[in-house]
C-alpha positions in Angstrom: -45.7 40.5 -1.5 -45.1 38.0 1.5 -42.3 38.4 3.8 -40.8 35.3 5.3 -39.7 34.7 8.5 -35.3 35.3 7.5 -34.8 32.2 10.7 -37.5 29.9 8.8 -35.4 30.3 5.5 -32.2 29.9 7.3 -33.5 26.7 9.3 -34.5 25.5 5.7 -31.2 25.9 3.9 -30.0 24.2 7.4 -32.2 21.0 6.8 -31.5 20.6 2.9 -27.3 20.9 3.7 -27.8 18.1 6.6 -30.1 15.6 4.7 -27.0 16.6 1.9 -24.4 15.8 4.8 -26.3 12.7 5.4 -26.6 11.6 1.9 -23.2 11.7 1.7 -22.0 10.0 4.8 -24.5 6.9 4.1 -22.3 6.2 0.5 -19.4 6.7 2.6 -20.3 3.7 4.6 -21.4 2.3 1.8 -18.4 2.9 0.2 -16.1 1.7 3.0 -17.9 -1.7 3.0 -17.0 -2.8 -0.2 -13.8 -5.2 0.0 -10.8 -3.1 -1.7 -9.4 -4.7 -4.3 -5.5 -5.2 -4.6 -5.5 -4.4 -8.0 -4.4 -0.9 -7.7 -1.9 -1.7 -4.4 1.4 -0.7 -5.4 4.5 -1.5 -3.2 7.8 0.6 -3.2 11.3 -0.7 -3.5 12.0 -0.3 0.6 8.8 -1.9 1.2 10.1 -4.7 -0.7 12.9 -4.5 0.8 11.6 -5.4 4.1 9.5 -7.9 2.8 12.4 -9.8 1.1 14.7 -8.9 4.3 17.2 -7.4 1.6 18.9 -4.0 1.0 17.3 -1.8 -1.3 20.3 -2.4 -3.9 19.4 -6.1 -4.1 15.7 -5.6 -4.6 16.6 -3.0 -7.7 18.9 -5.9 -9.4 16.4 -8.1 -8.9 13.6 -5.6 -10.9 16.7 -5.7 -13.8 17.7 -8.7 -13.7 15.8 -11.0 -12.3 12.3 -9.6 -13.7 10.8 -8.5 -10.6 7.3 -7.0 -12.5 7.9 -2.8 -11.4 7.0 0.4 -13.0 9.3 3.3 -13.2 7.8 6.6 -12.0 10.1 9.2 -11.4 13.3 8.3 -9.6 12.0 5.3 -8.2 9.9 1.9 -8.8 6.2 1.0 -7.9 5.4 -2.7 -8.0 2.3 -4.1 -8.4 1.1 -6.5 -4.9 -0.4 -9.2 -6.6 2.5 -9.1 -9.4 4.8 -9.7 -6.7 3.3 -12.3 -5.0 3.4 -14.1 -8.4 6.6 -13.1 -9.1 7.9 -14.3 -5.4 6.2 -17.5 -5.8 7.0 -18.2 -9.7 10.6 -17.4 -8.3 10.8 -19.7 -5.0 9.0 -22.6 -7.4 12.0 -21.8 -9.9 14.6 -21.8 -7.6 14.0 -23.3 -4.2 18.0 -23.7 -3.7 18.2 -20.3 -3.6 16.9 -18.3 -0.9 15.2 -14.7 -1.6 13.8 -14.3 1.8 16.7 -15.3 4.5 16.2 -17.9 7.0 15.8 -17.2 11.1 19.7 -16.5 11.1 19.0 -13.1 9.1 17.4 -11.6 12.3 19.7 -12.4 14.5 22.8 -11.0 12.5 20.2 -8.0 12.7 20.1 -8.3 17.0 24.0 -8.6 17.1 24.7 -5.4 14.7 21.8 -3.4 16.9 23.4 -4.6 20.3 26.6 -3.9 18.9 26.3 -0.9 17.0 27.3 -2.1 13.8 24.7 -0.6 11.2 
């Protein structure tokens, strides 16, 4: 019966969990290179919101009645990136009278209730 040397088997358990720490940072990178798809992006209704420069009521009428593409999960609604941006331009090709996204006059209303204290 050999004894080892209990520092050589502790340095070898030490190089087999840092060639495994390796591995695994290398498909990290690898990982992290790929371009991310925007299939699985998911916006909620206040990020809508502030896209569309609108208040959070307006954005929900417009997922029931104007068939904004969202999915209900609990209490609130998850919609889809690129469904949106089809939706947004489907809409603004439908309707270009009407305006979903305010003009430059929208952010000033904004500065005066800021200054002014108006919320």
């Amino acid at each position: 019966m050999t004894l080892q040397n209990p520092f050589e088997v502790i340095l070898d358990k030490l190089d087999k969990l840092q060639s495994t720490v390796n591995d695994y940072a290398l498909a990290n990178q690898k990982a992290e290179k790929t371009p991310r798809s925007q299939e699985n992006d998911f916006l909620t209704l206040p990020e809508i919101a502030i896209i569309l420069k609108k208040p959070v009521g307006t954005v929900r009428g417009y997922v029931h009645s104007k068939g904004l593409p969202a999915k209900k999960m609990g209490k609130g609604y998850l919609i889809n990136k690129l469904e949106f941006n089809k939706w947004l331009a489907r809409w603004q090709a439908e309707n270009p009278q009407d305006e979903i996204i305010p003009s430059a006059g929208y952010a000033q209303m904004l500065d005066h209730r800021r200054k002014y204290g108006r919320s």
